[in-house]
C-alpha positions as CSV (number, residue, x, y, z in Angstrom):
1,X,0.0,0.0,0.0
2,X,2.9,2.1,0.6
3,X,4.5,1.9,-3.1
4,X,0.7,2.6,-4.6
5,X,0.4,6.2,-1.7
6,X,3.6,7.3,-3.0
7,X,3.2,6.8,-6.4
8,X,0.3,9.1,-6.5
9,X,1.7,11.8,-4.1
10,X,2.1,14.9,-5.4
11,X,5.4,16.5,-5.0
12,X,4.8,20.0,-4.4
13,X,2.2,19.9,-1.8
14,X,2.1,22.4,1.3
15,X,-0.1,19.9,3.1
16,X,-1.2,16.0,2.1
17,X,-3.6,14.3,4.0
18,X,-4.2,10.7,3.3
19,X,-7.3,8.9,3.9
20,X,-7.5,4.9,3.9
21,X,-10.9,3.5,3.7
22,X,-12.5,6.8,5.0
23,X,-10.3,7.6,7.2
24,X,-7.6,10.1,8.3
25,X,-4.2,8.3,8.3
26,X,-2.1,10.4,10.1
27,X,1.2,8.0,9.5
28,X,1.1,8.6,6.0
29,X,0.0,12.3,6.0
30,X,2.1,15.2,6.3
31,X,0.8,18.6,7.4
32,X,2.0,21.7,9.2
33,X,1.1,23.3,12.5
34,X,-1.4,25.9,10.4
35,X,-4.3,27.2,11.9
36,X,-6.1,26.5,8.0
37,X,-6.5,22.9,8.3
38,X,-8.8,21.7,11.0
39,X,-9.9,17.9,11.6
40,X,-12.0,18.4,14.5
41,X,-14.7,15.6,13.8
42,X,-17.4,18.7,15.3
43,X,-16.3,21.3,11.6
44,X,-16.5,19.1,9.5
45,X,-20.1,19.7,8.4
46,X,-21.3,22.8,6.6
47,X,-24.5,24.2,6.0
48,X,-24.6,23.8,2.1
49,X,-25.3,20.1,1.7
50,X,-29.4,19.0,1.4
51,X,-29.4,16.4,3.4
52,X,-33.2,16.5,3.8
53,X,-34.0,16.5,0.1
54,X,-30.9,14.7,-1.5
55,X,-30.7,11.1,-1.1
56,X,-26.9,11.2,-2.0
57,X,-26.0,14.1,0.6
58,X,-28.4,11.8,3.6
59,X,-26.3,9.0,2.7
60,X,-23.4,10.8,3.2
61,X,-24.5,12.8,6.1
62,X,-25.8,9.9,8.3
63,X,-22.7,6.9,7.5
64,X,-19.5,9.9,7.2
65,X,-16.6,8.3,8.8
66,X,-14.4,11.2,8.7
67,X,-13.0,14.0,6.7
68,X,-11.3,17.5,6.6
69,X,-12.0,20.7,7.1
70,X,-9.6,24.0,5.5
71,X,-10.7,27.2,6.9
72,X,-8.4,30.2,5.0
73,X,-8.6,33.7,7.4
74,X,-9.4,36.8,4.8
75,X,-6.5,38.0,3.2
76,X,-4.4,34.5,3.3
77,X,-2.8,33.0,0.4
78,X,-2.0,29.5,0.7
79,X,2.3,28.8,0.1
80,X,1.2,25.4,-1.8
81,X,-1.7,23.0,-2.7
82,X,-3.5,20.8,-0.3
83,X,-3.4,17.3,-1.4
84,X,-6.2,15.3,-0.5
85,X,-5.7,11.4,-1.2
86,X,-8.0,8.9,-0.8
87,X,-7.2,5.0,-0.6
88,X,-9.8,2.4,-0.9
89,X,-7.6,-0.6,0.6
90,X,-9.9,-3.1,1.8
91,X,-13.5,-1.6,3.2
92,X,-16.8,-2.1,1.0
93,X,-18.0,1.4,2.0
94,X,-16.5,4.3,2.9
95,X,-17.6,7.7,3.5
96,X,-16.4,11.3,3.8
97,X,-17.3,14.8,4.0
98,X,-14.8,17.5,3.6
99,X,-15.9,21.5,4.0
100,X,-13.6,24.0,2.7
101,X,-14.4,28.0,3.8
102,X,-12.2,31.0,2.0
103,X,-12.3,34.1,3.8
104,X,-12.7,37.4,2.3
105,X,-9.7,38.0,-0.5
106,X,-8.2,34.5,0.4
107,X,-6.8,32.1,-2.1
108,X,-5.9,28.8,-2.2
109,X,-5.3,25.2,-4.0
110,X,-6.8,22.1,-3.5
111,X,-6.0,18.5,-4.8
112,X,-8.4,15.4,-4.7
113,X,-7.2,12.4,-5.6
114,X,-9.4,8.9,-5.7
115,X,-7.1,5.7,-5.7
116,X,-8.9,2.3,-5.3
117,X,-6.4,-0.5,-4.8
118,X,-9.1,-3.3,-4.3
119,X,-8.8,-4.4,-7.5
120,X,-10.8,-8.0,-6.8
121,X,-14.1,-6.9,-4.7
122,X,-16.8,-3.9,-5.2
123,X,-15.8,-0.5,-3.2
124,X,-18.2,2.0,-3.3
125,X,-17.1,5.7,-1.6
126,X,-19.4,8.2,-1.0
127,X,-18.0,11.8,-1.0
128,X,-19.1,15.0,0.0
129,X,-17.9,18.2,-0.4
130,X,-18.9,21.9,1.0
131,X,-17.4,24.6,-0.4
132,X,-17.9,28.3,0.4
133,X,-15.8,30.9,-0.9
134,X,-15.9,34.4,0.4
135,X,-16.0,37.8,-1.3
136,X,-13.2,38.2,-3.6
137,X,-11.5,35.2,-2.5
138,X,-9.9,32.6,-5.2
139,X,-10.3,29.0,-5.2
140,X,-8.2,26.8,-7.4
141,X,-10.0,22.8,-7.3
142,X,-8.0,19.5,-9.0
143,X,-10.0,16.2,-9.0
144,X,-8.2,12.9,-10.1
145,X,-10.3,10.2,-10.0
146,X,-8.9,6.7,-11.7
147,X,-11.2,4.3,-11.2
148,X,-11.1,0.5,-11.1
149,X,-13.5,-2.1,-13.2
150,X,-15.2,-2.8,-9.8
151,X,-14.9,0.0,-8.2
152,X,-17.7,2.9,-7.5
153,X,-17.7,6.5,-6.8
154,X,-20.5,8.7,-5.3
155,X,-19.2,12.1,-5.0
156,X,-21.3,15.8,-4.6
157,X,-19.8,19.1,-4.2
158,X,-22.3,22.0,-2.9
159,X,-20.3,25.1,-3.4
160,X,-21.2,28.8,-2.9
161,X,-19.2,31.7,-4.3
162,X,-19.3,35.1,-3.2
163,X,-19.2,38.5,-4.7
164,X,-16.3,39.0,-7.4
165,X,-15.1,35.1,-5.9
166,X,-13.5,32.4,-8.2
167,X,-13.9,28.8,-8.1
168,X,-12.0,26.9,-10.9
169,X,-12.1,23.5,-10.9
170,X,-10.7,20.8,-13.2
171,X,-11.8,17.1,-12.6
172,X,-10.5,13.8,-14.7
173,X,-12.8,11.1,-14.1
174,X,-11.1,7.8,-16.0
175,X,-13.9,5.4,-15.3
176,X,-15.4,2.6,-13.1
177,X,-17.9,0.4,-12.6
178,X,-19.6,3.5,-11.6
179,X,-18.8,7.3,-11.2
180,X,-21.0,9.7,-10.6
181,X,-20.3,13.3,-10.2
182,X,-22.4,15.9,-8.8
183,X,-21.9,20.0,-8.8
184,X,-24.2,22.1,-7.7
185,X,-23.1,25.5,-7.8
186,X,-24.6,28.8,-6.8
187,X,-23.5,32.2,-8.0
188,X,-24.9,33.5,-5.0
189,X,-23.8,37.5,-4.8
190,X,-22.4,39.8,-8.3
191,X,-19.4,39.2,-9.8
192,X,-19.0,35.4,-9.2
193,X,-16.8,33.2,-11.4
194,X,-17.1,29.5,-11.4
195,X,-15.6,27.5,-14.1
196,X,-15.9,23.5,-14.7
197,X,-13.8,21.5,-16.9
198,X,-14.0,17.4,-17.1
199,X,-11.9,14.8,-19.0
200,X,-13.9,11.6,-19.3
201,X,-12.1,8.4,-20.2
202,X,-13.2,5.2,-20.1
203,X,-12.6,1.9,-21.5
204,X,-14.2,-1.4,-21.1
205,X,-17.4,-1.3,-19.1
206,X,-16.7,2.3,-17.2
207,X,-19.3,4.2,-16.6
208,X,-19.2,7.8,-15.9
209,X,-22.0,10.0,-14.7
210,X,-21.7,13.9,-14.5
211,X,-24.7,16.1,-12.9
212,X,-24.2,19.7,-12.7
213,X,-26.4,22.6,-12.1
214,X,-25.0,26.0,-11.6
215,X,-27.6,28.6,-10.5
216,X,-26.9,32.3,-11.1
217,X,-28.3,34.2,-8.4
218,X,-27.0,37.5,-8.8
219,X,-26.6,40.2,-11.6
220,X,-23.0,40.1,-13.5
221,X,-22.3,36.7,-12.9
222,X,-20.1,34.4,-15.5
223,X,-19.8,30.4,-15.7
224,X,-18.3,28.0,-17.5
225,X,-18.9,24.2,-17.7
226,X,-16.9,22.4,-20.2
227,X,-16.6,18.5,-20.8
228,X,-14.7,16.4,-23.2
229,X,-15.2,12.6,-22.7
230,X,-13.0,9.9,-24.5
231,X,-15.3,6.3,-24.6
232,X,-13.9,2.7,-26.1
233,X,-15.2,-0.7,-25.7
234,X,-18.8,-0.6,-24.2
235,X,-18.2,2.4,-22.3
236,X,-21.3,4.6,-21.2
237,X,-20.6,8.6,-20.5
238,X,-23.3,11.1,-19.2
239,X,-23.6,14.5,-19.3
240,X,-26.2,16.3,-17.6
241,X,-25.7,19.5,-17.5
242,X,-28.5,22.8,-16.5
243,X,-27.9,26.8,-16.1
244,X,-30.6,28.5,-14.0
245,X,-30.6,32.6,-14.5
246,X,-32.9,33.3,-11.8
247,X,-34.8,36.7,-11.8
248,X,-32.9,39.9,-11.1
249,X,-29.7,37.9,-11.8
250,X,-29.0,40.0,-15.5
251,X,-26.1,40.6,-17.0
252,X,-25.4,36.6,-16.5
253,X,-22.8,35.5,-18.8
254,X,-23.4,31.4,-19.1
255,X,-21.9,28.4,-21.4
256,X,-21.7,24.9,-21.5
257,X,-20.2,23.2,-23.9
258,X,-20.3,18.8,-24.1
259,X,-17.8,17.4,-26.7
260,X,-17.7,13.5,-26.7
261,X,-15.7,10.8,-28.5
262,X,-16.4,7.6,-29.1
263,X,-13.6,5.2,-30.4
264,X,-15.6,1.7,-30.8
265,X,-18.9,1.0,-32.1
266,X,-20.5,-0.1,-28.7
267,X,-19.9,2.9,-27.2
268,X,-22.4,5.3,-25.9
269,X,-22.1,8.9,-24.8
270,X,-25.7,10.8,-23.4
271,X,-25.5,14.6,-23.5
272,X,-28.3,17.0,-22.2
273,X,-27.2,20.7,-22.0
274,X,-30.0,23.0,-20.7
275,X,-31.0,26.2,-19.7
276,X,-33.7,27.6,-17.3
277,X,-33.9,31.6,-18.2
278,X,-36.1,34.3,-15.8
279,X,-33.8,37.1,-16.8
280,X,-34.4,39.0,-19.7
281,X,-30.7,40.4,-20.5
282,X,-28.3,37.8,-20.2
283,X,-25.9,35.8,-22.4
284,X,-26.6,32.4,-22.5
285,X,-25.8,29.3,-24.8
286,X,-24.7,25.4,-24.6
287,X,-23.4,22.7,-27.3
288,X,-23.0,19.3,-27.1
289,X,-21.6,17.1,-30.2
290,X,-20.8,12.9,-30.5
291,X,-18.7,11.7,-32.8
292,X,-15.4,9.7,-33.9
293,X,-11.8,10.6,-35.0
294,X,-11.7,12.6,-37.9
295,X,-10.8,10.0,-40.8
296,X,-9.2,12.5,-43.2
297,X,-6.8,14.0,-40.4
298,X,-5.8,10.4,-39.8
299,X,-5.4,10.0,-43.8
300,X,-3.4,13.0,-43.6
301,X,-0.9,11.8,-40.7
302,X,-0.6,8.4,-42.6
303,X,0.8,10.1,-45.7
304,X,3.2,12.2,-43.4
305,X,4.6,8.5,-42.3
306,X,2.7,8.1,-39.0
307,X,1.7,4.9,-38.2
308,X,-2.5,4.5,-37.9
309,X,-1.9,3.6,-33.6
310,X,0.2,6.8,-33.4
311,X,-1.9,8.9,-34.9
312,X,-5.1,7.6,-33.1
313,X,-3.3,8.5,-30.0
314,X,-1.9,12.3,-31.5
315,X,-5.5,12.8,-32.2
316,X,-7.4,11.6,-28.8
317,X,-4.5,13.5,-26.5
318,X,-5.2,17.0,-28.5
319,X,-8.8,16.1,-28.3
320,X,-8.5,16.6,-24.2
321,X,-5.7,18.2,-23.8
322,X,-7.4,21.8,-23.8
323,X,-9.3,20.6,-20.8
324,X,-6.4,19.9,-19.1
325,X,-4.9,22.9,-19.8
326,X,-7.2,25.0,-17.8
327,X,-5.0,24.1,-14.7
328,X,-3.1,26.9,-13.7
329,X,-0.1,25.3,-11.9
330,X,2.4,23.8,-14.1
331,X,3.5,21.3,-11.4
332,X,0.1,20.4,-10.7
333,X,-1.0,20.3,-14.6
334,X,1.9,17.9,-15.4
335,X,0.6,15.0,-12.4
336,X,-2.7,15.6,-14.0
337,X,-2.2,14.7,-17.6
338,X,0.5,12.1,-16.7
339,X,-2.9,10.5,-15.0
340,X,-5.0,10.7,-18.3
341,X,-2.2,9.8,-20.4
342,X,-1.9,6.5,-18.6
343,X,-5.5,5.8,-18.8
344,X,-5.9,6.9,-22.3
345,X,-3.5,3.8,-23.2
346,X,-5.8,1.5,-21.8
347,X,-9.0,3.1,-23.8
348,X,-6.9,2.8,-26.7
349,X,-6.4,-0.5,-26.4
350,X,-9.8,-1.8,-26.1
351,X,-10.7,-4.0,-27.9
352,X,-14.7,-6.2,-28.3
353,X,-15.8,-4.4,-25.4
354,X,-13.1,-5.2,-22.5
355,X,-9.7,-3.9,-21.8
356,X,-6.8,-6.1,-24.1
């Protein structure tokens, strides 16, 4: 278990905090003496999550097992990310809940990664995150999320951003038996930024559900929410995605954008982009496309001497690499596609359905 931590720690973390089958592991976690990162069992809760109304935030609220919480003072820049691994090692269910509060003007970065080292039995980890960040603070969010063939992943994230706030986040979700991932955002005061990309790649019999809804509920807000999903084999990939402008909330500048792309007959990617409108001065607009490698850009590569696997792979990396490229740290952008790179070779190798 030691060999598999390291290999996914990430080098230039100010704090990493590992969590084995739910679990703080305070042997294999390093963090400072900072008065940021709290694990007092009595914080870790926020006041974001539904837990009435939303069966995955009750599940989560009533079995958590442990989890973090970072608290930034206004006016506090973070010297490094926060790492935040998970291990599945051995438990059937695990369970966590993490809350993350940015004071006014603060900024920080934080890392999630999922590692599931039961290879040979069904996991499933259900995750929740809080997010609040304050009035002109900045928050910069990494999710790495390989999964396994057995494996499953239940994982929300309530976030509220303030006036003239940022939340950026970039997740890579490269399959599992089953993944679903839940955003829901509000643009709660003028000014607010939240941005969303995804990489999606799956192979064999992943499965890969993403549910986001980002409300706008103040004037002069602007969103993002971007996704590009790689599927081979029998692969499923969902994207549900919704923008609500809510009344008085004008000048809202909004996109979504779903780009998919299938490399095997079987398959499938589900996109549903949409837009709930009360404002009547707003800038609004979502896309989604399906479709396969472009067959006379691999001609072309061919005739330049590139061999037909090569170019299938130059032409699925630049497909996602954009994505990728929305995270802002170099260090941290480098681990990331180093991830997807590695599971991209497996969804290029599919073949009939399973992983060759």
């Amino acid at each position: 278990l030691d060999a598999l931590v390291d290999a996914r720690r990430l080098p230039d973390a100010w704090a990493e905090l590992v969590f084995v089958d739910g679990r703080l592991d305070e042997a294999r976690s390093r963090r400072p003496d900072h008065a940021a990162l709290s694990v007092d069992p009595s914080s870790r809760f926020g006041d974001l999550a539904p837990w009435h109304d939303d069966a995955l935030a009750a599940f989560n609220t009533a079995w958590v097992q442990d989890g973090l919480r970072i608290d930034v003072p206004a006016g506090v820049s973070l010297p490094g990310p926060i790492h935040l691994l998970h291990v599945t090692a051995g438990e059937a269910t695990a369970s966590l809940r993490h809350v993350i509060v940015l004071g006014r003007s603060a900024s920080a970065t934080v890392v999630e990664s999922w590692l599931d080292t039961a290879r040979d039995q069904g996991t499933t980890t259900v995750a929740g995150v809080e997010i609040d960040v304050g009035d002109g603070a900045t928050l910069d969010h990494v999710v790495d999320a390989p999964g396994t063939a057995e494996g499953r992943l239940l994982r929300a994230v309530w976030a509220r951003i303030g006036r003239d706030a940022v939340w950026r986040c970039t997740a890579a979700w490269t399959g599992g038996q089953l993944v679903r991932a839940e955003h829901h955002v509000t643009l709660a005061d003028p000014g607010a930024l939240a941005e969303l990309d995804a990489v999606v790649t799956l192979a064999g019999r992943d499965h890969v559900d993403q549910h986001n809804v980002f409300t706008h509920a103040a004037p002069h807000g602007t969103s993002r929410m971007r996704s590009k999903a790689v599927a081979g084999g029998r692969a499923r990939t969902v994207f549900d995605g919704t923008v609500i402008v809510r009344e008085g909330a004008q000048k809202t500048d909004a996109r979504q954008d779903s780009r998919n792309l299938l490399l095997s007959e079987r398959a499938e990617a589900d996109a549903k982009p949409r837009l709930e409108i009360y404002a009547d001065d707003v800038a609004c607009a979502h896309g989604a496309t399906v479709g396969r490698l472009d067959e006379s850009a691999l001609t072309y590569l061919r005739t330049r001497g590139v061999p037909a696997a090569q170019g299938r792979r130059m032409l699925t990396e630049a497909f996602v690499a954009d994505r990728i490229q929305a995270v802002r740290d170099p260090s941290i952008r480098g681990w990331l596609s180093a991830s997807v790179e590695d599971r991209l070779s497996a969804v290029l190798d599919t073949r009939d359905g399973e992983v060759s």
